[in-house]
C-alpha positions in Angstrom: -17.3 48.5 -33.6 -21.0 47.6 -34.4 -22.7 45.8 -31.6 -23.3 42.2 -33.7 -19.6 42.0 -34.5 -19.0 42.1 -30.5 -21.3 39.9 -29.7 -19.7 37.4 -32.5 -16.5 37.9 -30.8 -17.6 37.1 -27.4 -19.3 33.8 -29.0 -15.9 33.0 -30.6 -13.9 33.5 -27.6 -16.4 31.5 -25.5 -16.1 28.6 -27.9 -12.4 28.5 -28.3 -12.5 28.7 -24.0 -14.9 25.8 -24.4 -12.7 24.1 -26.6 -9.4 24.7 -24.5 -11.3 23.0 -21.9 -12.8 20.3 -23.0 -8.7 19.2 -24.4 -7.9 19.9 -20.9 -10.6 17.9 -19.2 -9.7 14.9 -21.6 -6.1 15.4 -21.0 -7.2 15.0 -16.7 -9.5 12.2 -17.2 -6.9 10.1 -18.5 -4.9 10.9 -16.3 -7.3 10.6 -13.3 -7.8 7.4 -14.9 -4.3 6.0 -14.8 -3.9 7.3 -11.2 -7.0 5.0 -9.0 -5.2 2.2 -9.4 -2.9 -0.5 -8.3 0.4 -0.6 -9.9 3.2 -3.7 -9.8 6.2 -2.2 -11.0 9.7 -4.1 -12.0 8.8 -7.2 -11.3 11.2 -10.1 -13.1 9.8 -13.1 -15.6 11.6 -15.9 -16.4 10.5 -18.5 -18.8 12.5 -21.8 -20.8 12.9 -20.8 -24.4 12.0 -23.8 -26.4 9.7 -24.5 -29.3 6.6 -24.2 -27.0 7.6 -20.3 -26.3 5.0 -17.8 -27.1 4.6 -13.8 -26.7 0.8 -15.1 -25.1 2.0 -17.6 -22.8 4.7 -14.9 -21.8 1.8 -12.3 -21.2 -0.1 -14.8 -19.0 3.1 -15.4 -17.1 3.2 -11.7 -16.4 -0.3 -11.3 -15.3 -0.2 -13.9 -13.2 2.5 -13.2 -11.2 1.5 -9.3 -10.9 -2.1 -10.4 -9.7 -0.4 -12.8 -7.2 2.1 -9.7 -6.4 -0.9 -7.3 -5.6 -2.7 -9.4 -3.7 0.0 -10.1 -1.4 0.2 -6.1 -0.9 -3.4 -6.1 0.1 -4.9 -9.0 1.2 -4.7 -10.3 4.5 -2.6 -13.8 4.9 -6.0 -15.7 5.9 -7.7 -14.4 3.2 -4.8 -15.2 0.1 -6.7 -18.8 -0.2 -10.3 -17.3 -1.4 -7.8 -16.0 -4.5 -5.6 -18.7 -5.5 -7.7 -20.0 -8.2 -8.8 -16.7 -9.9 -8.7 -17.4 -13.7 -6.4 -15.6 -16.4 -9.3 -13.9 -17.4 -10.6 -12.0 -14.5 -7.1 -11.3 -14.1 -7.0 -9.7 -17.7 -10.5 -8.0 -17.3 -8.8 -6.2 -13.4 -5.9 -5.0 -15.6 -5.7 -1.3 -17.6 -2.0 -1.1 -18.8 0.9 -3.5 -18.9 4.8 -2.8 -20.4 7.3 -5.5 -20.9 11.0 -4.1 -21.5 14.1 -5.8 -20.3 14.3 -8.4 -22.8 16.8 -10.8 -22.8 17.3 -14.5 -24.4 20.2 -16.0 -23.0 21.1 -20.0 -23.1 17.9 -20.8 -24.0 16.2 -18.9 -21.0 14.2 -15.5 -21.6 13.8 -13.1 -18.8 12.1 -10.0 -18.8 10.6 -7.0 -16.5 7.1 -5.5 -16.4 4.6 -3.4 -15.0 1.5 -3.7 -14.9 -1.9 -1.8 -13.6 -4.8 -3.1 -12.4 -8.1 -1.2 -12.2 -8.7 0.2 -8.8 -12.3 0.0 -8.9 -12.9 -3.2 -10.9 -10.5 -4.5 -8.4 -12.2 -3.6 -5.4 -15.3 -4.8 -6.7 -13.5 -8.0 -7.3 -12.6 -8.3 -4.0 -15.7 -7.5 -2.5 -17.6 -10.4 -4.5 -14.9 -12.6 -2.6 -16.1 -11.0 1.1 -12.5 -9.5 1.1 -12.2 -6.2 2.3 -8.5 -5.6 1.5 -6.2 -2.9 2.6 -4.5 0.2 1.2 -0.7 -0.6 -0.2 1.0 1.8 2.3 4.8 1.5 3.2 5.5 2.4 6.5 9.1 2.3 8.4 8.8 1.0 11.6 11.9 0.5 14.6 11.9 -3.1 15.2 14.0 -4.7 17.9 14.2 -8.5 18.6 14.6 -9.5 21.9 15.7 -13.7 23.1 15.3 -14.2 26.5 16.6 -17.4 27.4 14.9 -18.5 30.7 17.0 -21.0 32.4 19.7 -18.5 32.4 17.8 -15.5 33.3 19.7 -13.4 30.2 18.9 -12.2 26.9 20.4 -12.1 23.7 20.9 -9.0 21.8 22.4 -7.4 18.4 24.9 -9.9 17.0 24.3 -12.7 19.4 20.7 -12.8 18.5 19.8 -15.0 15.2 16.5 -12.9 14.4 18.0 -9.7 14.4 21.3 -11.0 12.2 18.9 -12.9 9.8 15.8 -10.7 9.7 16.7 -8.6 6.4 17.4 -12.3 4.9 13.6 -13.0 4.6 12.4 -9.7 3.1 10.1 -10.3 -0.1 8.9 -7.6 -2.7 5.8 -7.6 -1.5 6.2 -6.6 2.0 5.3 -2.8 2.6 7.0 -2.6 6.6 10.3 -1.0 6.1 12.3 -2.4 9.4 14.8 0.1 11.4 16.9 -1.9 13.5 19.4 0.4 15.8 22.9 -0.2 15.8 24.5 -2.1 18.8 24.4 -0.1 22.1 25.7 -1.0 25.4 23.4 1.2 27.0 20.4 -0.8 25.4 22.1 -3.7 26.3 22.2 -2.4 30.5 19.0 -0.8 30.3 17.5 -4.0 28.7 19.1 -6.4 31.5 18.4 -4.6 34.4 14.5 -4.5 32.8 14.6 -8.2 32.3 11.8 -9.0 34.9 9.8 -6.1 33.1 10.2 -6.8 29.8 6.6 -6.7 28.3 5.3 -3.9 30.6 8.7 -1.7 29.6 8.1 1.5 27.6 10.7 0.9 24.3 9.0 4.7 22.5 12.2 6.3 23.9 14.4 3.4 21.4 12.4 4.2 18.7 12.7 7.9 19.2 16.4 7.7 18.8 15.8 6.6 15.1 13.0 9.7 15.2 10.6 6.7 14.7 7.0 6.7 16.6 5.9 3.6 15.9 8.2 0.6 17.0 7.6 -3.5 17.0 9.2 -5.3 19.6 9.6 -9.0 19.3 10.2 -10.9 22.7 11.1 -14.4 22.2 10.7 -16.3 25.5 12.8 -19.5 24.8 12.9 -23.4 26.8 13.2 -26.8 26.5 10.0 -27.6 25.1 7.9 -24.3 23.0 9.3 -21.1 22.3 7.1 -18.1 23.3 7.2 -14.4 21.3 5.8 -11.8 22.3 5.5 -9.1 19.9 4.3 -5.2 20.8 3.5 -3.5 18.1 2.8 0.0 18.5 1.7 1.6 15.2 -0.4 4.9 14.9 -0.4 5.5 18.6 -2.0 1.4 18.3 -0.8 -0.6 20.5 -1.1 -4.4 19.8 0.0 -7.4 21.9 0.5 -10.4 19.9 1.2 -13.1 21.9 2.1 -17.0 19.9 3.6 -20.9 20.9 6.0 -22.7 18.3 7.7 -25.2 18.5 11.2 -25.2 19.6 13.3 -23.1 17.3 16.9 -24.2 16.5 18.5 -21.5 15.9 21.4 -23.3 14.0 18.6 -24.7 11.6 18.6 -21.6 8.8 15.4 -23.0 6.8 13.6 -23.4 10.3 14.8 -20.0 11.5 13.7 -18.0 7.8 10.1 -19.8 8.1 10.1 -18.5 11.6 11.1 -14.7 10.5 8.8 -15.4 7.4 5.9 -16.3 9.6 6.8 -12.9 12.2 6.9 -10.9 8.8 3.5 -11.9 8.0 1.5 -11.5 10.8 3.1 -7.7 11.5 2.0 -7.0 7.8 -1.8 -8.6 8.3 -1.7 -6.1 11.2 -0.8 -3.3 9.1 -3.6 -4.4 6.8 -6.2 -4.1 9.3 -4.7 -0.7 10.0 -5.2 0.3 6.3 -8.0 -1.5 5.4 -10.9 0.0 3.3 -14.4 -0.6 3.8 -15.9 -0.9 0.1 -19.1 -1.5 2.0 -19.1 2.1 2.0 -19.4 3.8 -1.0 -19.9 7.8 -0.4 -20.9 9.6 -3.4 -19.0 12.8 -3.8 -20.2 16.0 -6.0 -17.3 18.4 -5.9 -17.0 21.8 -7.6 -14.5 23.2 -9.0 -13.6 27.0 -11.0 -12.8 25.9 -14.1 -11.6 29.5 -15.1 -8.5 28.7 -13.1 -7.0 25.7 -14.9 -3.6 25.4 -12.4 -5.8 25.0 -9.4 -8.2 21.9 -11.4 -4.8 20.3 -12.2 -4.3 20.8 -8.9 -7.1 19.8 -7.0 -6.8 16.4 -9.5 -3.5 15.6 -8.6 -4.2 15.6 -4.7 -7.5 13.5 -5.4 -5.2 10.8 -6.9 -3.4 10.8 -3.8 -6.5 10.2 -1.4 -6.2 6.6 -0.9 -9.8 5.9 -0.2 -11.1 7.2 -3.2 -12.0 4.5 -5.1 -13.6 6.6 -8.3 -13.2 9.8 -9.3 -14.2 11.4 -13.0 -14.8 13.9 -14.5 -19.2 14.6 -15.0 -19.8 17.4 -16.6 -18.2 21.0 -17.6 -18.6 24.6 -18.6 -17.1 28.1 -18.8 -17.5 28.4 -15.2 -17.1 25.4 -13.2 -16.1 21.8 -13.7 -17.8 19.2 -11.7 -15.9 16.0 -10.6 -18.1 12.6 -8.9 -16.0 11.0 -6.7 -16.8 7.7 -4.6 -15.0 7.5 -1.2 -14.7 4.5 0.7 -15.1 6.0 4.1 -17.3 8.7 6.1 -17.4 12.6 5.1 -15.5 13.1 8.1 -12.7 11.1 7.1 -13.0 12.7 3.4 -12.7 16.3 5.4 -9.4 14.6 7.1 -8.0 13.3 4.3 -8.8 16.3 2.0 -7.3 18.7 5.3 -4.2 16.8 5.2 -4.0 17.8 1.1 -4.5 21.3 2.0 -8.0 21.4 0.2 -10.7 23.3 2.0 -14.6 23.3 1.0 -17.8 25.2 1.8 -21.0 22.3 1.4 -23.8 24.0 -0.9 -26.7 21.2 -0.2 -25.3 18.1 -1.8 -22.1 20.1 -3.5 -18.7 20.4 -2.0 -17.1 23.4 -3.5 -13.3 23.9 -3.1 -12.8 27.3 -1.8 
């Protein structure tokens, strides 16, 4: 074969490899795209069908209640009031995607289901105008046992005789990411507990929680009298322990609007602590190079797919490409330490070339 055809067919080959890569690499950036983000999935909108019904007020609805959705994921309680007034349109400039199916028209009423996606790193940016740092949407399931000590009669209440573990699953809302493992009645808990009354908050409950093979636990003490009511939560989450310690007024038990707003108030102050927990510090913006062997297309798809899953990657893209290696930028909102972590727990290991990370 003359030595100019060769070299033609080595050109052609490189060119169609070229091609095949640059579909592949468009192909991953959308799909990188679609995955930093916040997603609100099946959530329900309801709306009067009358002459003043339109498809854009119908949108509006959606968007509104999905920001207001989000934000409750991750943004701290104290901080819900610095975003209460956002307008429809920064709303509609945080979102990439929406789908409305579900449709239904029924006496006069129209309901319907969407999702919708919000930009992760116009969000965050959002947010950090606002002073906000908010918090990665995590769901965690964590043993929770509530515990009434009444006083005057040196005894507790427990299981079925206790109104805050009967009614605690009554006050669960969509956006709440603790998933709460309440044990079974047990007689021995109910000894053990009662011989421990004295020693309540000092008593080491992991044991309980291990049961349910559980390591974190929240235990809710609720000191009860004439006057205040006491509770005593400790929260051990992550090998964290937390004592929160708060006065209310007097709860009446028999009361159920006054016992849900209790249990509503519990709820949120265990999921602001689970915030802080998760929270990510867009203050820091690390500026990733990684390197990857593009000649091995199975391992960029899958070196992409466990990026997605990093939660404090707030920014990842594709920056340039050839025959030989692709090159993502990545912005991580934490220390290269915690990158090395995160990127450990994916099973992704790296050798640092000056300012490249190359996956090995």
């Amino acid at each position: 074969m003359p030595i100019m055809l060769l070299f033609n067919l080595k050109n052609i080959k490189k060119k169609f490899f070229l091609i095949f890569v640059f579909l592949l690499i468009n192909l991953l950036s959308i799909k990188s795209a679609n995955a930093i983000s916040f997603v609100v999935n099946n959530l329900l909108i309801e709306k009067q069908y009358d002459k003043k019904f339109t498809r854009d007020k119908v949108y509006n609805l959606a968007f509104k209640k999905a920001f207001k959705e989000i934000m409750l994921k991750i943004v701290s309680t104290g901080n819900q009031n610095k975003i209460s007034d956002t307008k429809i349109n920064t709303i509609k400039s945080l979102i990439d995607s929406f789908n409305i199916y579900d449709e239904k028209f029924i006496e006069n009423k129209y309901t319907a289901k969407v999702d919708v996606t919000f930009n992760k790193k116009n969000t965050l940016m959002y947010l950090e105008r606002k002073n906000i740092f908010p918090s990665i949407p995590k769901k965690v399931d964590i043993f929770f046992l509530p515990i009434i000590v009444d006083s005057e009669k040196s005894d507790l209440l427990l299981f079925g005789k206790n109104s805050l573990y009967s009614k605690w699953d009554s006050s669960k809302k969509s956006y709440h990411l603790i998933q709460y493992i309440m044990p079974q009645e047990d007689i021995d808990y109910i000894k053990v507990l009662k011989k421990e009354l004295d020693n309540l908050e000092s008593f080491n409950f992991e044991n309980f929680a291990k049961q349910y093979e559980l390591k974190n636990f929240i235990i809710s003490i609720v000191y009860i009298d004439q006057v205040e009511t006491t509770i005593l939560s400790k929260i051990k989450i992550n090998d964290n322990m937390k004592i929160l310690n708060k006065k209310v007024k007097k709860i009446d038990f028999r009361d159920k609007d006054n016992l849900s707003k209790v249990i509503l108030n519990l709820k949120n102050d265990y999921e602001d602590h689970w915030k802080i927990l998760n929270q990510i510090n867009t203050a820091i913006k690390l500026p990733i190079t990684l390197s990857v062997n593009s000649n091995d297309m199975n391992k960029v798809f899958d070196i992409e797919k466990k990026l997605q899953d990093i939660d404090l990657i707030s920014d990842v893209y594709i920056h340039s490409f050839d025959n030989e290696t692709i090159i993502f930028k990545i912005i991580f909102n934490g220390s290269p330490k915690q990158f090395i972590t995160s990127a450990s727990e994916k099973n992704m290991n790296f050798e640092k070339d000056e300012n490249i990370w190359r996956v090995k």
